[in-house]
N, C-alpha and C positions, 0 to 999 in steps of 0.2 A: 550478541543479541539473545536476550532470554526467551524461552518457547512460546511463553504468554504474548512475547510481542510480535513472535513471527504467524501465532494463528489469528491473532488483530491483522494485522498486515494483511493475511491471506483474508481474512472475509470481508476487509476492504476491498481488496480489489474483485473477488467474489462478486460481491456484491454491484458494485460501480459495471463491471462488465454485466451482470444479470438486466441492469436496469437498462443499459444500452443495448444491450439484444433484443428484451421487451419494444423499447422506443420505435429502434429500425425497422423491428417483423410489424409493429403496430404500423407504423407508416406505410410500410408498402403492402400491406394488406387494404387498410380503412383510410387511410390517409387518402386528401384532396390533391391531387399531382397539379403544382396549375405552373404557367408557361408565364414569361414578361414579354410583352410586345408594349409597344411604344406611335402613339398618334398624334399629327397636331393639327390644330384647329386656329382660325380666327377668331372664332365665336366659342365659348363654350358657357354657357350662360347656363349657371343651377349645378355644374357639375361639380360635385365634391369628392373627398376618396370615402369610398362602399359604395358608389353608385353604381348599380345594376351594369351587367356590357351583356350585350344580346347579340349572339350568332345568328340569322337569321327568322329571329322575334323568339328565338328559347335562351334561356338566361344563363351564361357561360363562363359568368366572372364577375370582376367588380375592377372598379376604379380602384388603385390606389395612393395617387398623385396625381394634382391637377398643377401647374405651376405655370409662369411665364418661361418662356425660352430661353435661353442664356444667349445663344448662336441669333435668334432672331426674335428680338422682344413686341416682334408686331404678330406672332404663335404662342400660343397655348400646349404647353405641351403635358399630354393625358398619360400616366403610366397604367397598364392596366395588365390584371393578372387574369388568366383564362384557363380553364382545367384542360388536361392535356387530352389529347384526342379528339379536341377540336380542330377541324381541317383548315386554319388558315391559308391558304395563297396568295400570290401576288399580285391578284384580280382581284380582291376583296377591298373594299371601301368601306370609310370606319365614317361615322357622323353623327351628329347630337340627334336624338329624338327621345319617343315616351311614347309606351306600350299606350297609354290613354290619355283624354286631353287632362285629366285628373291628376296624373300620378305622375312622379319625380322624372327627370331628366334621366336618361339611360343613352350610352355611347350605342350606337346599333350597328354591328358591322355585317355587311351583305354576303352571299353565300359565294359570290367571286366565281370561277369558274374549276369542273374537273382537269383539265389538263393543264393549268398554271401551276408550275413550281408550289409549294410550301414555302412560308416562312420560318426560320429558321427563330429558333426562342432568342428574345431580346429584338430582333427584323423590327421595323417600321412601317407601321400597316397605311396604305395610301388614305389622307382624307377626302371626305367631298364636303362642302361645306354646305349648310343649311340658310333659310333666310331666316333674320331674329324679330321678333315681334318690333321692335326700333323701326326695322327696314321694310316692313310691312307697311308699318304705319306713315310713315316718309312716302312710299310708295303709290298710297291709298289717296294721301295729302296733295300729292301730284297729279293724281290722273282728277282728284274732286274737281281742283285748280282747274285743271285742260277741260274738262267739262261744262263748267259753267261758260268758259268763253265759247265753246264748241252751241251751247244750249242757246246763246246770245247771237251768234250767228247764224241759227237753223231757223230762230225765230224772224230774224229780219229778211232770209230768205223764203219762210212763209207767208209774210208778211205783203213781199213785191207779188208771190203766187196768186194768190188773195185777190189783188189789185189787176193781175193779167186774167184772170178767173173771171171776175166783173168784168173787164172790158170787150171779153168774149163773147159773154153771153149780154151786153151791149148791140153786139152788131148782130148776134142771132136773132133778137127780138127784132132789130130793124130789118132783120133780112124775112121774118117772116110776117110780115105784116101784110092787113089784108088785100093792100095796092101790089105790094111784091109778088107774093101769092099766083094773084092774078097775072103777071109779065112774066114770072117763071110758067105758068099755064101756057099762055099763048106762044112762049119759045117751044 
């Protein structure tokens, strides 16, 4: 091997190791450390991957897979990436919501408690599930329903009130009249 090819050689690999030194010291100085946990949901309505994930209403990651289940296609299953330092436990509960009524869907997981274990990176953070505008509305549909018969029956029970109300005040006028009057006097 001629010398020209061994100082090629050497400032390849020079070089190649320079830029991997740069990359790793870069990384773990500036670099974003983020953790994979894993959640599922029924509902996950609006949720895409970069959508916002919130530790306790401060913004701590993002989505990056939203998919059906494979184990159980009646779940939604969220992958979400969270910067490290983040206190997950195994008290914490993950669930669809939105910092405003305005603004994009965001996974919101609750602050869980101090003494619960940590999850471990990769863990599965328990969900709760939310109710969806669908179920709301279903909901709303149903009590309208129960309503109107409740509203139909209060009226025909004001109705007989009405009728016992007159017949009261029937017997009050005959009770006070000016012959009565007088026999309640003389008793």
């Amino acid at each position: 091997m001629s010398t020209e090819a061994k100082v090629g050689l050497f400032v390849i690999i020079a070089a190649v190791l320079f830029i991997g030194t740069v990359y790793y010291l870069g990384n773990e100085q500036w670099g974003h450390h983020l953790i994979q946990y894993r959640t599922y949901l029924r509902y996950a309505g609006g949720m895409e991957p970069g959508s916002t994930v919130l530790f306790g209403g401060i913004a701590a990651g993002r989505v990056t897979a939203v998919r059906a289940w494979n184990e159980d296609p009646t779940k939604i299953e969220l992958l979400l990436e969270v910067q490290e330092g983040t206190p997950i436990n195994a008290s914490c509960t993950a669930r669809l919501g939105a910092v405003s009524l305005m603004s994009a869907p965001a996974v919101s997981i609750s602050t869980g408690s101090n003494g619960a274990p940590r999850l471990k990176p990769g863990g599965v953070i328990p969900s709760e599930e939310t109710v969806s505008i669908d179920e709301m509305a279903r909901k709303l549909a149903g009590i309208a329903d129960n309503a109107q018969g409740l509203i139909s029956q209060v009226q025909g029970e004001i109705k007989g009130l009405g009728q016992q109300a007159n017949t009261l005040l029937a017997s009050l006028n005959q009770t006070t009249r000016p012959a009565n009057r007088r026999q309640i006097a003389e008793i």
